[in-house]
C-alpha positions, 0 to 999 in steps of 0.5 A, a space after each residue: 954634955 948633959 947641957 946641950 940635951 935641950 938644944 939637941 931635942 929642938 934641933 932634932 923635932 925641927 928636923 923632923 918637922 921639916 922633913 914631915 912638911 915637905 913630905 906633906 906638900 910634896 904629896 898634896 902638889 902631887 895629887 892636885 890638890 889646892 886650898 879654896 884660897 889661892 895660895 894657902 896650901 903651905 900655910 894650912 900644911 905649916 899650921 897642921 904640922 905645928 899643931 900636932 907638934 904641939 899636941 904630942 909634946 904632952 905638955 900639961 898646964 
């Protein structure tokens, strides 16, 4: 089982990603808001999720 942690992690922080995202875009639907350019209100929420994604992955280089 110890093989298949890896792919478990990753399933699980999609998931999670997933579920941050529409939750985001639901609320920012909701209350009006829009990007100043016409239709890039799901890409900026996409970019904002995987950013602080990848900032809490602590990843060192």
């Amino acid at each position: 089982m110890k093989a298949f942690r890896p792919l478990w992690l990753a399933l699980r922080a999609a998931v999670l990603a997933t579920a941050v995202f529409w939750v985001a875009t639901f609320i920012i639907d909701n209350i009006g808001w829009e990007a100043p350019i016409r239709g890039a209100t799901e890409p900026l929420v996409f970019f904002g999720v995987f950013f602080l994604g990848v900032l809490m992955t602590g990843v060192k280089g």
